[in-house]
C-alpha positions in Angstrom: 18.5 -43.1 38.3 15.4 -43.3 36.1 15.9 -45.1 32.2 13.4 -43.8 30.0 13.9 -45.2 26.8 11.8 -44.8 23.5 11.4 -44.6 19.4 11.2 -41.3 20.0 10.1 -40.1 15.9 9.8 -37.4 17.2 11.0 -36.5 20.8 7.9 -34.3 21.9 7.1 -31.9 24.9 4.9 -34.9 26.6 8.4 -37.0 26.4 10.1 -34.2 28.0 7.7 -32.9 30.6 7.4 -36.2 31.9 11.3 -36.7 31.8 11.1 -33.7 34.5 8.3 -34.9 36.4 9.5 -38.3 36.8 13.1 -36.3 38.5 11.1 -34.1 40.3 8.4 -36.1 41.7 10.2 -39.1 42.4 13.7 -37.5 43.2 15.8 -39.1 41.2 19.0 -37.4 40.3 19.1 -38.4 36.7 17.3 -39.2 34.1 18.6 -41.2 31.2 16.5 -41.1 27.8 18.0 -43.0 25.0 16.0 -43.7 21.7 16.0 -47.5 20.7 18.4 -48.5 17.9 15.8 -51.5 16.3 12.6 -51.3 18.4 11.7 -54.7 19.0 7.7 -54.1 19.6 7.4 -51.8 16.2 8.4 -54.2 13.1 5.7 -52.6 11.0 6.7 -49.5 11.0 9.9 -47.7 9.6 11.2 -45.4 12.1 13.3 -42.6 11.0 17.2 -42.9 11.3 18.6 -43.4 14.9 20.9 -40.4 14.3 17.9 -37.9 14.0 16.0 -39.7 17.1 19.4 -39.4 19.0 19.8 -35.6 17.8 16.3 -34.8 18.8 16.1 -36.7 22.0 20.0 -34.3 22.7 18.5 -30.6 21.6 15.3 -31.6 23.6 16.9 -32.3 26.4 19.9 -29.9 26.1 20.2 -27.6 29.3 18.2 -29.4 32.1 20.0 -30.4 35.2 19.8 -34.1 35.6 17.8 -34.9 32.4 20.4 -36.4 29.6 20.6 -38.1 26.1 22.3 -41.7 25.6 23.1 -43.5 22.8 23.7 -47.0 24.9 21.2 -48.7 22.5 22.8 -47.3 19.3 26.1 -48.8 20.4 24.8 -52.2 21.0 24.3 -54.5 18.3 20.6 -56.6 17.6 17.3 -55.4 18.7 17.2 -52.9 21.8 15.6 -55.1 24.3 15.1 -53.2 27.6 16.8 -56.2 29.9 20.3 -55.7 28.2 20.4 -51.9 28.5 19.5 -52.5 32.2 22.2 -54.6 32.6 24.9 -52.4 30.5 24.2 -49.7 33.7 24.1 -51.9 36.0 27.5 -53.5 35.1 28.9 -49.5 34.3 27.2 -48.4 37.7 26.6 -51.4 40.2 25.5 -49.1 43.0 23.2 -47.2 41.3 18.9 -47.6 42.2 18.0 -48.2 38.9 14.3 -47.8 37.7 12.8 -48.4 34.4 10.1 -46.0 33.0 7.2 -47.0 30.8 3.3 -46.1 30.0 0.9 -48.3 31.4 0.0 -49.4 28.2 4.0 -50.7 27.8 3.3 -52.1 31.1 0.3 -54.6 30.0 2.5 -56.0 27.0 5.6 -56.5 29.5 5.1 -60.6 29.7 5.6 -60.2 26.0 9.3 -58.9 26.0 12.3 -60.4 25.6 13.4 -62.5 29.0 11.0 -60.5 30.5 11.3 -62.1 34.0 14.5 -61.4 34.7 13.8 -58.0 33.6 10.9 -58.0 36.6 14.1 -58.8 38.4 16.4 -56.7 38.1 15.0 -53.3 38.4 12.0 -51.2 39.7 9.4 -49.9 37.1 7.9 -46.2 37.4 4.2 -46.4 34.8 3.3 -43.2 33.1 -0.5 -42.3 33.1 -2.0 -42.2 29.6 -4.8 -39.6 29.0 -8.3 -41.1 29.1 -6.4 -44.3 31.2 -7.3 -44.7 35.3 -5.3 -44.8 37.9 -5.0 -48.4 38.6 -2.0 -50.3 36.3 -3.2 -53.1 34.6 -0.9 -56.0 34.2 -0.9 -58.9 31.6 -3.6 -61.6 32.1 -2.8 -64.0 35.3 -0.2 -61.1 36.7 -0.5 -60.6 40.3 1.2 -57.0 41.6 0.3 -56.1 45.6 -0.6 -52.7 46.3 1.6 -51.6 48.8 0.4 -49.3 51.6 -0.1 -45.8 50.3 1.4 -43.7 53.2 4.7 -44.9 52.6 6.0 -42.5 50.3 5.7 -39.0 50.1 4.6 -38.3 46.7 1.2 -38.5 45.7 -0.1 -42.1 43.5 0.8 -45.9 44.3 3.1 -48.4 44.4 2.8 -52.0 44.2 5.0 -54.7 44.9 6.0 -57.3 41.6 6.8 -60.9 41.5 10.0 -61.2 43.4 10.0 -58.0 45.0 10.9 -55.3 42.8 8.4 -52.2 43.1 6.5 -50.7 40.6 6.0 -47.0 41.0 2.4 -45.4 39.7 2.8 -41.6 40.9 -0.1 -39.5 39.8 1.4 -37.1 36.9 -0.2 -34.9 34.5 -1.0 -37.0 31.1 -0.5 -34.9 28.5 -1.9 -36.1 24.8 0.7 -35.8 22.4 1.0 -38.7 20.4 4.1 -38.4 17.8 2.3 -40.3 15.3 0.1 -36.6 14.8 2.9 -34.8 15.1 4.4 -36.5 11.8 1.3 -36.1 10.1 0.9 -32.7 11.1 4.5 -32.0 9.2 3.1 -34.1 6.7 0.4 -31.7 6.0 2.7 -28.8 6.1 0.8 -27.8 9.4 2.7 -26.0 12.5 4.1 -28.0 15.1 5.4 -25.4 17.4 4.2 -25.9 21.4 4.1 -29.8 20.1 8.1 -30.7 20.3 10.9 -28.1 21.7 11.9 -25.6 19.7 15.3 -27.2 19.5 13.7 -30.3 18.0 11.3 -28.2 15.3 14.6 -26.7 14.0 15.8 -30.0 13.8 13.0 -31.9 11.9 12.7 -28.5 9.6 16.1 -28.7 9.0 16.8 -32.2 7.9 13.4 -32.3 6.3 12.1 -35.2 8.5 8.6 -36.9 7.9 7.5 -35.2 5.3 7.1 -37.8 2.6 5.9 -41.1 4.6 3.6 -43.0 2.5 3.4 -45.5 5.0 1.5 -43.3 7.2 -1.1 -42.0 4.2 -3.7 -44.8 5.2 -6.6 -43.5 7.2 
């Protein structure tokens, strides 16, 4: 089972697509994505409602075997650190191979998170490529991963070995460059975002006229 957690302002087709590659390539049978009730690691910037992430992040995803909304970190009070969500499954599904997924740039902030050792603990990590990025993951100053051997999986990337033993899983997937932060301008602007988000989730922002006053985001 594969956590893939986010702000998700808006959910977007690069979200979902790599949702589906993520089951797909490394054969999970589900795939959990839940938005984050109070980011931790984005305090300057107002995020829209949880309700709407949660909406979008549910029509997005509505329909694909395996691939499904939570709202774990809307139910849980304080600020939606990524160890206590790990812990809420594992306490709801104790034999359940539980993997976390983040981008690589996530990935080279990790020693900044909240107990983040014990999160190196208590799960394995799957990093997802960023356009323009290279292959290799690169972890926080004075980090030491082990590459792993590289015929000992059947899917094409890397894997490395963490601190204590969990794995960290680099598969090679398509990086799409979809960045939500154009998206919301783009509605801003008034300009199309179809073939951006699913259709589900253009209804959606259309509908409850999402993002398209933010003066916070005027600034070049």
């Amino acid at each position: 089972m594969a956590l893939f957690g986010g702000t998700f302002d808006p959910f977007h087709n690069g979200h979902l697509r790599m949702a589906i590659e993520v089951k797909e390539t490394l054969r999970v049978s589900r795939v959990i994505l839940f938005p984050a009730h109070h980011p931790p690691h984005k305090p300057m910037r107002p995020v829209s409602e949880v309700h709407h992430r949660f909406a979008m992040v549910s029509a997005g995803a509505a329909g694909l075997p395996g691939i499904e909304a939570s709202d774990i970190e809307i139910r849980r009070e304080g600020p939606s650190y990524s160890l206590l969500t790990v812990l809420d499954f594992r306490r709801a599904l104790p034999d359940a191979q539980i993997l976390i997924v983040m981008g690589a740039d996530s990935f080279a902030e990790v020693s900044t998170w909240h107990r983040y050792e014990d999160l190196l603990s208590a799960c394995d990590f799957v990093l997802l490529p960023r356009s323009g990025a290279g292959p290799e993951p690169a972890p926080p100053v004075g980090f030491r991963i082990e590459k792993e051997d590289p015929h000992c999986y059947s899917w094409l990337g890397r894997s490395y070995r963490l601190p204590g033993g969990r794995r960290l899983f680099c598969p090679s997937l398509p990086a799409l460059d979809i960045s939500s932060s154009d998206i919301r301008e783009k509605v801003r602007k008034g300009m199309c975002i179809r073939g951006l988000v699913p259709p589900e989730v253009e209804r959606y922002v259309v509908a409850n006229g999402l993002y398209v006053d933010r003066p916070e985001e005027r600034r070049p």
